[in-house]
Backbone as JSON Lines, residues from 0, in Angstrom:
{"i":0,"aa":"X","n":[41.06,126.76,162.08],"ca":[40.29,125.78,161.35],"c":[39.65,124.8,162.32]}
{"i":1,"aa":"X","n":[38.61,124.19,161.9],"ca":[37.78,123.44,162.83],"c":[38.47,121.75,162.55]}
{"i":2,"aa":"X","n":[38.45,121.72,163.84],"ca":[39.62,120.31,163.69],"c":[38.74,118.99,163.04]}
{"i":3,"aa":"X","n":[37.43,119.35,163.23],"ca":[36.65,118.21,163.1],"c":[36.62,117.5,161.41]}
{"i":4,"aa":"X","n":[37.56,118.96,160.68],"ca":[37.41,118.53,159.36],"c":[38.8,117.31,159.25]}
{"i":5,"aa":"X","n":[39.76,117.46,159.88],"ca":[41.08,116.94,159.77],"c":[40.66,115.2,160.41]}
{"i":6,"aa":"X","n":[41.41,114.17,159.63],"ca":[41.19,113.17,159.93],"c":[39.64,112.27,159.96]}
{"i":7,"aa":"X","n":[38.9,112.93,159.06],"ca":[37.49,112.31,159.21],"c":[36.98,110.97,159.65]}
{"i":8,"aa":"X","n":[35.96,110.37,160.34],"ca":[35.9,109.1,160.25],"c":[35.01,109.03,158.84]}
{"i":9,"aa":"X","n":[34.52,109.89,158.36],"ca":[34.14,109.58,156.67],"c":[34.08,111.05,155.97]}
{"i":10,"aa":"X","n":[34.17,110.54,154.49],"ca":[34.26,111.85,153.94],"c":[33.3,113.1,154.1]}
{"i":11,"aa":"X","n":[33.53,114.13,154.57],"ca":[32.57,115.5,154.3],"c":[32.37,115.88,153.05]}
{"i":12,"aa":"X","n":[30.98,115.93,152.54],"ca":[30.59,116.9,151.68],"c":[30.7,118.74,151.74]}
{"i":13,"aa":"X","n":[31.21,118.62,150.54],"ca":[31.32,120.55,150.91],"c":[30.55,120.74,149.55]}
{"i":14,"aa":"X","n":[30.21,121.57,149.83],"ca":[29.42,122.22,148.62],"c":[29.79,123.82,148.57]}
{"i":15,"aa":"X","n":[29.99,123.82,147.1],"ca":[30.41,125.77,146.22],"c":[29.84,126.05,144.95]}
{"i":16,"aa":"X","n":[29.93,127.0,144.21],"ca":[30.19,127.71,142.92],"c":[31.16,128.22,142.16]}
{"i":17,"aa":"X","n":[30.94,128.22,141.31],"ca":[31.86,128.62,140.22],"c":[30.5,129.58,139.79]}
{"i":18,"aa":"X","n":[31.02,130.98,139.82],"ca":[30.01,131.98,140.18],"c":[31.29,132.95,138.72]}
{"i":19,"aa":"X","n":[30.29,132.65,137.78],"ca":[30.03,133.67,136.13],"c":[30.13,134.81,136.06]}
{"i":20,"aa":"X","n":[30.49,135.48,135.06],"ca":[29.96,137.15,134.9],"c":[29.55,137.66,133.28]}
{"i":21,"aa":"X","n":[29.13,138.2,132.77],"ca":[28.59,138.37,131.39],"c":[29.8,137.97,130.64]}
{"i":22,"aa":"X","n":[31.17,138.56,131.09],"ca":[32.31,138.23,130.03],"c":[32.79,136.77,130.55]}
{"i":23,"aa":"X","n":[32.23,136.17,131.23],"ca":[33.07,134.88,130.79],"c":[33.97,134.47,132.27]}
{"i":24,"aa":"X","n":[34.41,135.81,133.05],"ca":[35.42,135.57,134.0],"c":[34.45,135.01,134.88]}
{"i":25,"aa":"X","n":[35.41,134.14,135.9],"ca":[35.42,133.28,137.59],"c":[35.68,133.95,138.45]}
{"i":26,"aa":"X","n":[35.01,133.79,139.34],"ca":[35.41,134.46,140.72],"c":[36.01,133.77,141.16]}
{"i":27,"aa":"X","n":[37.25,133.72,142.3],"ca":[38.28,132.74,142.92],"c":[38.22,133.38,144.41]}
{"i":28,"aa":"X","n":[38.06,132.84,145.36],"ca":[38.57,133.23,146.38],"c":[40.27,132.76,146.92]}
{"i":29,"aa":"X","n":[40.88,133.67,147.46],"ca":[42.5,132.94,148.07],"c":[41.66,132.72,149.68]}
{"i":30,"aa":"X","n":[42.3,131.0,149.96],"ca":[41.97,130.21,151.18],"c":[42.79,130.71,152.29]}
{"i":31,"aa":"X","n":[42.47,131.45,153.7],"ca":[43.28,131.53,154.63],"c":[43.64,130.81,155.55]}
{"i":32,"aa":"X","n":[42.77,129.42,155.39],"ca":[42.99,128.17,156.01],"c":[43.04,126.74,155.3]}
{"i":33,"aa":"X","n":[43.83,125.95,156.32],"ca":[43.79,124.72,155.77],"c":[42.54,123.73,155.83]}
{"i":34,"aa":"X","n":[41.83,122.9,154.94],"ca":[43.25,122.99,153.53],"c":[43.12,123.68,152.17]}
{"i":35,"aa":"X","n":[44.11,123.98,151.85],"ca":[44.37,124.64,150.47],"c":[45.03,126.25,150.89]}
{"i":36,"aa":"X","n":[45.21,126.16,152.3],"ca":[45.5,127.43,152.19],"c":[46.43,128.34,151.5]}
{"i":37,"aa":"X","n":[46.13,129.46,151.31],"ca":[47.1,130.47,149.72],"c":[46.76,129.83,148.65]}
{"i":38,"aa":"X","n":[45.97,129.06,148.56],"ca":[45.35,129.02,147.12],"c":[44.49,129.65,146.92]}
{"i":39,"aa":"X","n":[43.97,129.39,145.19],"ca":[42.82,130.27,144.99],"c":[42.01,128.95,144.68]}
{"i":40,"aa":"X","n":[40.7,129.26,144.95],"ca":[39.55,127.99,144.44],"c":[38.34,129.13,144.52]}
{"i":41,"aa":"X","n":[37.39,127.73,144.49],"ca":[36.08,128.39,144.73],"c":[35.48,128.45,146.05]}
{"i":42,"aa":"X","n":[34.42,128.99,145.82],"ca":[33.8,129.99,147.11],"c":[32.81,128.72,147.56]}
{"i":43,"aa":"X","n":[32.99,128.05,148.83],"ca":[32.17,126.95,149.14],"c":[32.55,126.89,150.7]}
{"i":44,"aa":"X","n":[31.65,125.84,151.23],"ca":[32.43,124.93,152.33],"c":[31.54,123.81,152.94]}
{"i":45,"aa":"X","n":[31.12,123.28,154.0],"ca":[30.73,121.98,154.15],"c":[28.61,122.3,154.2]}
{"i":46,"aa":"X","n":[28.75,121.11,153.87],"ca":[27.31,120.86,153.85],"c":[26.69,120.17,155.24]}
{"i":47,"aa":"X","n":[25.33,121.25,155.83],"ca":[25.01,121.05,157.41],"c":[23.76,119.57,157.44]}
{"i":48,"aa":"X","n":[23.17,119.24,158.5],"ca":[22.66,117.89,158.34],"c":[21.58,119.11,157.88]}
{"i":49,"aa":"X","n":[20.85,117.93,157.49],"ca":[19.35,118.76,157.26],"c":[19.06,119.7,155.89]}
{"i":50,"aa":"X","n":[20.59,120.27,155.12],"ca":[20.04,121.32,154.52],"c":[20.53,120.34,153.12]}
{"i":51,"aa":"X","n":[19.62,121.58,151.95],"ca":[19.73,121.0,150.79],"c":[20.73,121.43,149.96]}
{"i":52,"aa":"X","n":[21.57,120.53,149.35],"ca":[22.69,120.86,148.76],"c":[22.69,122.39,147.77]}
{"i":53,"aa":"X","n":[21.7,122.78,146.77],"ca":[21.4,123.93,147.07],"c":[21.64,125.46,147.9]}
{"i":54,"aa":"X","n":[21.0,124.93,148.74],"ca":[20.67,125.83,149.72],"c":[22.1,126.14,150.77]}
{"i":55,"aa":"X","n":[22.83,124.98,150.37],"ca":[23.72,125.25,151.46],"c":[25.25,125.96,150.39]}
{"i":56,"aa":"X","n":[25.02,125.69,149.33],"ca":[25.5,126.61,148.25],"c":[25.68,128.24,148.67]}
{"i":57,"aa":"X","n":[24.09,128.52,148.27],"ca":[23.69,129.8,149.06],"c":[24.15,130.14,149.52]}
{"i":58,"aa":"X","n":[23.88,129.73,151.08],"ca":[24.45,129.99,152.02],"c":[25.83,130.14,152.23]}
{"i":59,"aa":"X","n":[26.45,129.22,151.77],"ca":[28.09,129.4,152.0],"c":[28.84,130.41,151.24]}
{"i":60,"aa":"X","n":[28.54,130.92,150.1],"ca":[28.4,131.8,149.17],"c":[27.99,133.14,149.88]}
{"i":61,"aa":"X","n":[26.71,133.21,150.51],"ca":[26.68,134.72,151.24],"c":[27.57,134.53,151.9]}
{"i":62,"aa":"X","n":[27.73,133.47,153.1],"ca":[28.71,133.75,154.46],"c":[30.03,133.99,154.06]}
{"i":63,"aa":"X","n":[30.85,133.7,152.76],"ca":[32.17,133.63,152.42],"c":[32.23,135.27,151.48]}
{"i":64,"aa":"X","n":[31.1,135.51,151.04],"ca":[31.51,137.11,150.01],"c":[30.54,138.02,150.05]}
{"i":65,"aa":"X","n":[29.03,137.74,151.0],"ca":[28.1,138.81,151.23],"c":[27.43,139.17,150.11]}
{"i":66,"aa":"X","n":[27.08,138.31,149.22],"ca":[26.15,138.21,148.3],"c":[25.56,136.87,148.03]}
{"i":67,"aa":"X","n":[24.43,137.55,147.08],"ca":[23.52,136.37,146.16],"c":[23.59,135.77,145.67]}
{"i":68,"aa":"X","n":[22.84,134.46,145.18],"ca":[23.39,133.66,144.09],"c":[22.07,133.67,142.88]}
{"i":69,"aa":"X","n":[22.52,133.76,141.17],"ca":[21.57,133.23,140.92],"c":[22.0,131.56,140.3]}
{"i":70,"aa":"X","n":[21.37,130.8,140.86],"ca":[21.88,129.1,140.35],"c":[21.02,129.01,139.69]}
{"i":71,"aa":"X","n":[22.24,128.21,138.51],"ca":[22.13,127.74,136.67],"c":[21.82,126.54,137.26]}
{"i":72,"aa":"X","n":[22.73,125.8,137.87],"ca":[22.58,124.08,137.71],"c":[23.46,123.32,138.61]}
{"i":73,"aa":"X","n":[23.49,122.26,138.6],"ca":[24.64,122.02,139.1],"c":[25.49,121.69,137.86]}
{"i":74,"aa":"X","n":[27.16,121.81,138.51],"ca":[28.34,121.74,137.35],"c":[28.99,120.76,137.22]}
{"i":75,"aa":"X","n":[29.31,120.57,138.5],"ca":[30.53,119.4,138.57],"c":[30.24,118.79,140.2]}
{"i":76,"aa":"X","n":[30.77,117.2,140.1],"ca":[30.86,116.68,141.4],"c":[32.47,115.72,141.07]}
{"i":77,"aa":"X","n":[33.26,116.04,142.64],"ca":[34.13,115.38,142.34],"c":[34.69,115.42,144.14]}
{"i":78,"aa":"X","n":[36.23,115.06,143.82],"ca":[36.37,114.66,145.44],"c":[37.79,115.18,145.43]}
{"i":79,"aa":"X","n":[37.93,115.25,146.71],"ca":[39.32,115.54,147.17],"c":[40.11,115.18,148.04]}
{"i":80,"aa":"X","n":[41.05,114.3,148.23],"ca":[41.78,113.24,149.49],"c":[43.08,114.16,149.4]}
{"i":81,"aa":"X","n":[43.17,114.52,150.57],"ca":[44.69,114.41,150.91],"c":[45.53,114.23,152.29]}
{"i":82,"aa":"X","n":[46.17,113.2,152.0],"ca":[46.98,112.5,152.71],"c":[48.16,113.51,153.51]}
{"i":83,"aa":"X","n":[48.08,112.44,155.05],"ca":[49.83,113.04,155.65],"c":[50.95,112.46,154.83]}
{"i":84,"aa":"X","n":[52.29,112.62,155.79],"ca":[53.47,112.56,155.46],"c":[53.31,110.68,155.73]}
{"i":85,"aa":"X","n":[52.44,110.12,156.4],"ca":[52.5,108.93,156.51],"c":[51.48,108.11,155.79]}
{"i":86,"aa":"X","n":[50.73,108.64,154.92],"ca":[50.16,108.02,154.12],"c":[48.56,107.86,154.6]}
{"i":87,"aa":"X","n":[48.41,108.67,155.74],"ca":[46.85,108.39,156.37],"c":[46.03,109.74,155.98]}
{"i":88,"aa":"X","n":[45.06,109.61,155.41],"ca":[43.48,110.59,155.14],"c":[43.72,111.38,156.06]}
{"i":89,"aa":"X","n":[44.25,112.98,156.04],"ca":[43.71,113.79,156.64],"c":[42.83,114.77,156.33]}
{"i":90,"aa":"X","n":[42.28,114.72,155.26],"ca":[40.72,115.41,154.45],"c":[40.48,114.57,153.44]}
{"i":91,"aa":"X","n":[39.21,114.56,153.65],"ca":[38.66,113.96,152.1],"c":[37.04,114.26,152.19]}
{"i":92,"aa":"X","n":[36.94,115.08,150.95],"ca":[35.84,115.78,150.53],"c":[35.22,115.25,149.34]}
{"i":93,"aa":"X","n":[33.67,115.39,149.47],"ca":[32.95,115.3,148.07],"c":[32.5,116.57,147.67]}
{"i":94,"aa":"X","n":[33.13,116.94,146.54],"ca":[32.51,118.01,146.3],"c":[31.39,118.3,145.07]}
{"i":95,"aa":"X","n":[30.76,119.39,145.51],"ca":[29.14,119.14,144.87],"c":[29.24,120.88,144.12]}
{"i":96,"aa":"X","n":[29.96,121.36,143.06],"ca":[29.65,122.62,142.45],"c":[28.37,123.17,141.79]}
{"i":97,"aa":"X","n":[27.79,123.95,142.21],"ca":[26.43,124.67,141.15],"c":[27.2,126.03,140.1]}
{"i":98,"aa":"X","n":[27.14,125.86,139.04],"ca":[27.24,127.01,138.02],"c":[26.63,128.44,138.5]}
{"i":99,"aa":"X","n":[26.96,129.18,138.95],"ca":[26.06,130.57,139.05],"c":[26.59,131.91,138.43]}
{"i":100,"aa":"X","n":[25.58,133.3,139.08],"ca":[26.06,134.48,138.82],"c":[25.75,134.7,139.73]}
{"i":101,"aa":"X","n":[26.41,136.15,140.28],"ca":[25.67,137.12,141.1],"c":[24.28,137.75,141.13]}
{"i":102,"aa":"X","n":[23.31,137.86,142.24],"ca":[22.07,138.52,141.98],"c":[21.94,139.57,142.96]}
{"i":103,"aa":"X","n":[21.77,140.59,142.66],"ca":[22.44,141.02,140.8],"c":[23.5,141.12,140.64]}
{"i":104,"aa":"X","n":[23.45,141.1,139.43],"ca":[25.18,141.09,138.35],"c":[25.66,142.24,139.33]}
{"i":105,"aa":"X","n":[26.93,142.27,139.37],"ca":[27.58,143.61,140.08],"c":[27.5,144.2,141.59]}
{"i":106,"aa":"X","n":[26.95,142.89,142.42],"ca":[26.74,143.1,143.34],"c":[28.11,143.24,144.18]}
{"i":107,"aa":"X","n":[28.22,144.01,145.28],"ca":[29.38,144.36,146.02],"c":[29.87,143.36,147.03]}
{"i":108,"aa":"X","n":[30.78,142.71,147.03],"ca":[31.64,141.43,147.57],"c":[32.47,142.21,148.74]}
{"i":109,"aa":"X","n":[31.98,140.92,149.85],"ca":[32.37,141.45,151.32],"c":[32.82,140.41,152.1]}
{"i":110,"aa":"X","n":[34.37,139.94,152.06],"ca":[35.09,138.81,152.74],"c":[34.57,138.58,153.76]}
{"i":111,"aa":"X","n":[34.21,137.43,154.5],"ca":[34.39,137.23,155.76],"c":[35.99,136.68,156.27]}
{"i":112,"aa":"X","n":[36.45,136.02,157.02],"ca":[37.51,135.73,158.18],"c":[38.22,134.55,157.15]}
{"i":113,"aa":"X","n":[37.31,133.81,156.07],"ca":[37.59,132.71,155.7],"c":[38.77,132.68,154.44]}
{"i":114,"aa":"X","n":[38.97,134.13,153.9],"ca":[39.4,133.85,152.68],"c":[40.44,135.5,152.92]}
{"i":115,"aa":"X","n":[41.17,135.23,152.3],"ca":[42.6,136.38,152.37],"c":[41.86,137.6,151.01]}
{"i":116,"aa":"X","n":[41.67,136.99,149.99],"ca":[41.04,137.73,148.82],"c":[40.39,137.4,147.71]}
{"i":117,"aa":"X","n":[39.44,137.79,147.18],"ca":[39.43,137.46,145.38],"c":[39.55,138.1,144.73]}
{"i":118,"aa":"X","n":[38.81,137.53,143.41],"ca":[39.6,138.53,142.35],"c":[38.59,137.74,140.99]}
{"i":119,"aa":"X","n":[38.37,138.59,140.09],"ca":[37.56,137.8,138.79],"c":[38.83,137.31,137.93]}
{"i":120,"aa":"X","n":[38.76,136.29,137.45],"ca":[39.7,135.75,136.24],"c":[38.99,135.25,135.08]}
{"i":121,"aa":"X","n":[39.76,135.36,133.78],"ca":[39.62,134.92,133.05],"c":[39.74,133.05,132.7]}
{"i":122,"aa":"X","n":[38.97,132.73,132.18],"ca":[39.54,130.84,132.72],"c":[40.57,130.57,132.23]}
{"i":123,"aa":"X","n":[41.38,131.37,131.27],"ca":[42.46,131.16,130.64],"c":[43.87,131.77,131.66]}
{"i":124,"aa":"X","n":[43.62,132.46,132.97],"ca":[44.62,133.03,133.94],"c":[44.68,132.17,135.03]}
{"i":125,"aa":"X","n":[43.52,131.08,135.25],"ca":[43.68,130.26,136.23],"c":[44.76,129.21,136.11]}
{"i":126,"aa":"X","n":[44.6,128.79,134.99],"ca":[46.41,127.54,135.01],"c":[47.32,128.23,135.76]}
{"i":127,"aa":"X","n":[47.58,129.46,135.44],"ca":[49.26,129.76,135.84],"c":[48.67,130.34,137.3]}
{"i":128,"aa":"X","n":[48.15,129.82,138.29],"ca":[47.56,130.48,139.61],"c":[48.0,129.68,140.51]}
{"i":129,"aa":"X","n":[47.86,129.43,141.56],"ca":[48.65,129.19,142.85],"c":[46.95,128.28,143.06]}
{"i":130,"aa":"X","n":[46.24,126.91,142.75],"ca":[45.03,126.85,143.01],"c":[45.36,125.5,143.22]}
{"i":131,"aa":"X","n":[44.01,124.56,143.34],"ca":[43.66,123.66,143.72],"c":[43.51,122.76,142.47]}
{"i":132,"aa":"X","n":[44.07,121.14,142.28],"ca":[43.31,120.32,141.07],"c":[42.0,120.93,140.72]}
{"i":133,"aa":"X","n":[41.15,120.35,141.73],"ca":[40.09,120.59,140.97],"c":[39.53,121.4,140.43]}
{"i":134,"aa":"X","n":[40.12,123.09,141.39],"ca":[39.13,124.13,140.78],"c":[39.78,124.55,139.38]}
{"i":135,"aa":"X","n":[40.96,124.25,139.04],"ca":[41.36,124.11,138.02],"c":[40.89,123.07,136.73]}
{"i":136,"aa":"X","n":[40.61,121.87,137.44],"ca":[39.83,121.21,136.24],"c":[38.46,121.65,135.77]}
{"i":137,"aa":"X","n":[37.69,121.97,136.66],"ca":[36.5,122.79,137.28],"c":[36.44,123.86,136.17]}
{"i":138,"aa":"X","n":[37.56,125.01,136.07],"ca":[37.49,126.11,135.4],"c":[37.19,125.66,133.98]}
{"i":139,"aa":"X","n":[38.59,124.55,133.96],"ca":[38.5,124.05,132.34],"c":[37.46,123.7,131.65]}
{"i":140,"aa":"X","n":[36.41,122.95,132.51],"ca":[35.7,122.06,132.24],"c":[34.15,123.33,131.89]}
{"i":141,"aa":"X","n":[33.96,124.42,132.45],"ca":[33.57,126.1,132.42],"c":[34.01,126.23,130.84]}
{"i":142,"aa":"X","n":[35.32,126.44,130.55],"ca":[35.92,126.99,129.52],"c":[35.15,126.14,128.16]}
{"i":143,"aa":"X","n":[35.75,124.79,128.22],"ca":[35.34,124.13,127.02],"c":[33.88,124.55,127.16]}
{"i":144,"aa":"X","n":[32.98,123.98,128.32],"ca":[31.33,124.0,127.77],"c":[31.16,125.72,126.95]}
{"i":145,"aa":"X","n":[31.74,126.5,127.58],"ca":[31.56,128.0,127.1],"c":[31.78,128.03,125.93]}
{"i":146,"aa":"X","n":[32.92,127.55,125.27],"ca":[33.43,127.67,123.88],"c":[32.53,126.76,122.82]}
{"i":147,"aa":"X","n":[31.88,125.61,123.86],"ca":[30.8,124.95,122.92],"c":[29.7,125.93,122.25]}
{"i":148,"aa":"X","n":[29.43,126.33,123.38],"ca":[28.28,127.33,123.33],"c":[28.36,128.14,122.45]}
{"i":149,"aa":"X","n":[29.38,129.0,122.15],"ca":[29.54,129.8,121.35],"c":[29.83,129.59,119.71]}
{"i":150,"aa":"X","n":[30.49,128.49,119.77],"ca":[30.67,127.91,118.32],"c":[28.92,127.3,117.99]}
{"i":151,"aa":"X","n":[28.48,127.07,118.69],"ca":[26.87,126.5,118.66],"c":[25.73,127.77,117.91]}
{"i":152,"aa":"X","n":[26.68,128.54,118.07],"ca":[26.12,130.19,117.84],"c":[26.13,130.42,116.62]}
């Protein structure tokens, strides 16, 4: 892991997806580094000077699973602090999610170094998962708008 993330003198933005499929399921990647490592979350990581939150979506998205994105929107923004054993910031992230799918649907997923595995879930299999607050609130927050949608129907 790149040390520069540990101990920030201010918070890093990371930017990901929460990347859809016709039925409803999430893609999760499991983290092989800290932090979060052996969890499952979403497919993201830091945002470079210069690029557009967007774009660096994209990007982090091909470099982490070797595919496309098509981006809905953005979803969610929220943050993430976590502290040592002594009470001092050793990460703290803003995080910036876009809603997507694959382009195209069914495209073939190709790990890089960053992530142990994924796997599609249902948003209803993520509670009982080994994951992160947020991508868990994240999912939920997926689930309800989905179920809006459909009762809207």
């Amino acid at each position: 892991m790149r040390s520069d993330r540990e101990y920030p003198a201010h918070p890093l933005v990371g930017v990901g997806a929460l990347i859809h499929d016709r039925e409803g399921r999430v893609l999760l990647i499991k983290r092989k580094f800290e932090p979060n490592k052996g969890r499952w979350s979403l497919p993201g990581g830091l945002l470079e000077t210069g690029e557009a939150l967007i774009e660096a979506g994209r990007r982090e998205v091909r470099e982490e699973l070797g595919v496309e994105l098509e981006v809905e929107g953005l979803f969610h923004v929220s943050e993430e602090i976590i502290k040592d054993s002594a009470g001092k910031t050793r990460f703290h992230f803003i995080l910036v999610d876009f809603l997507a799918s694959l382009k195209p649907e069914g495209a073939t997923i190709t790990l890089n170094e960053e992530s142990e595995s994924f796997k599609w879930f249902t948003p209803d299999q993520v509670g009982g998962l080994e994951t992160t607050e947020n991508t868990r609130r994240i999912v939920e927050k997926y689930l309800r708008e989905k179920l809006r949608r459909q009762s809207q129907h």
